[in-house]
N, C-alpha and C positions, 0 to 999 in steps of 0.2 A: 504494500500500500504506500510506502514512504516514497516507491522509484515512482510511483503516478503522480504523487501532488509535485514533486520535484521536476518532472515535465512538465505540470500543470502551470507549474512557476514559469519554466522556461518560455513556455509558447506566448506568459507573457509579461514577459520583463522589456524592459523597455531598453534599445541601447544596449541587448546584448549580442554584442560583437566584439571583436578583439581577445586582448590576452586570459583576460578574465575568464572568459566561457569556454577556453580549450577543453577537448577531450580525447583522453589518447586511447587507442585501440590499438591491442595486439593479438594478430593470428594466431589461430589456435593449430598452427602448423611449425617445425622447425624446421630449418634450413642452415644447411652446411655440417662439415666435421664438428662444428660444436655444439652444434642443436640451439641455433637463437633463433627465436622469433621478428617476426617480421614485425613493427608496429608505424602505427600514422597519429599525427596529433593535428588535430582537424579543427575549425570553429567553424559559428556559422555565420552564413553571407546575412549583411544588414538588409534592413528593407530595400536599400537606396539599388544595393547590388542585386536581390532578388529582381527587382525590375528590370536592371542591366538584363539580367541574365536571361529573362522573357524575350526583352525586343530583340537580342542578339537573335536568339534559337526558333522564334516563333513568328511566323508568317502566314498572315490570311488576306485572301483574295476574294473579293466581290462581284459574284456577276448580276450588273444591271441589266435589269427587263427594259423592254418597250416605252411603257410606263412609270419609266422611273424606278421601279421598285428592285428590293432585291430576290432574285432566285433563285441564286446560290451562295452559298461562302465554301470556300476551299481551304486548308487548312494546314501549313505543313512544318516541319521540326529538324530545324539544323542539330542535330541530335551533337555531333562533335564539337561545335562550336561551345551547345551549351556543358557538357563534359570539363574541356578545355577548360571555360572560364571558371566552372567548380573546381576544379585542381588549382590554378594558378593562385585564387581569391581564398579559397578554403582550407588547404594542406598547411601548413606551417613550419610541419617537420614530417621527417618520417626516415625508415630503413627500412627499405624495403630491396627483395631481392631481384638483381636483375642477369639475364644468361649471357654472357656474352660469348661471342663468335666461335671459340675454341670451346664451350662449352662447361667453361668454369662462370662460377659466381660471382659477381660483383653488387655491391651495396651499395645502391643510392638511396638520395638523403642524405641524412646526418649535416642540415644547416644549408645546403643546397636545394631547391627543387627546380628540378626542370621541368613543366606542365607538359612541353611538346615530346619530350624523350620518355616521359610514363606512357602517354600515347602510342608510342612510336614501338616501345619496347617493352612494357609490362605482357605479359601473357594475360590473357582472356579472365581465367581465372582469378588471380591477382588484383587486374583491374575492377574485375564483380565487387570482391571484397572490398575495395579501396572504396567502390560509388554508394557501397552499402553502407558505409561509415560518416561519408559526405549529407547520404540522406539521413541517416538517423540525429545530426547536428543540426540540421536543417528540416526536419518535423517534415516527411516529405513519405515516412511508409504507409501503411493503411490503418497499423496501432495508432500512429501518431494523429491521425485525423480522427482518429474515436476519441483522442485525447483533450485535441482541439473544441472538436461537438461539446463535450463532456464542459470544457470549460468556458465555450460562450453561454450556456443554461443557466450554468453556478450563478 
């Protein structure tokens, strides 16, 4: 019950963004001879960026009738752009593992992020985790909206 009012909080505190609100998540995976874990330290995007992050990625198209009117809207999702811009704006830190060419491991992060190189080279998998952690900072899963309902009634 304590982890619900404590989102309940979050979804609505005003001005929480920045260092204050981080939250680190570490995989429940180990990687390499010593067996560490992989982790990210994430906040979440403010209103001002959630918006950002909308016009970047979302695009809709209107078709006008005869009459003026509308008869259709079309509707479509730079789905990588908006990715991108939750990496860049959201990540803070992280170690995460990455394969390189010879097939050895290398660890980026650690005070670095490169948004376009998690892109470019994170594995599928990896990347899931990473966007799973971005949304749970940013009240973005289907809990989260029950938690949101829950708190506009109160």
């Amino acid at each position: 019950m304590k982890e619900r009012s404590e989102r309940e909080l979050e979804a609505w505190v005003i001005a929480a963004v920045g260092a204050r609100t981080t939250r680190r998540f570490e995989a429940p995976v180990e990687v390499g001879e010593d067996g560490a874990h992989p982790w990210v330290l994430v906040r979440p995007l403010s209103a001002r960026e959630a918006l950002q992050r909308e016009a970047l990625g979302v695009r809709e198209e209107l078709e006008i009738g005869a009459d003026g009117g509308v008869r259709s809207i079309g509707r479509s999702y730079d789905l990588e752009a908006m990715v991108a811009f939750d990496l860049e704006r959201c990540v803070i830190d992280c170690r995460l593992p990455m394969v390189r060419d010879d097939g050895s491991v290398e660890w980026a992060g650690e005070g670095e992020i490169d948004a376009q190189a998690l892109l470019d080279r994170a594995p599928a998998g990896l990347m899931g985790w990473l966007m799973e952690c971005v949304d749970a900072v940013n009240m973005r899963r289907p809990e989260d909206a029950e938690v949101l309902a829950a708190a506009k009634k109160a």
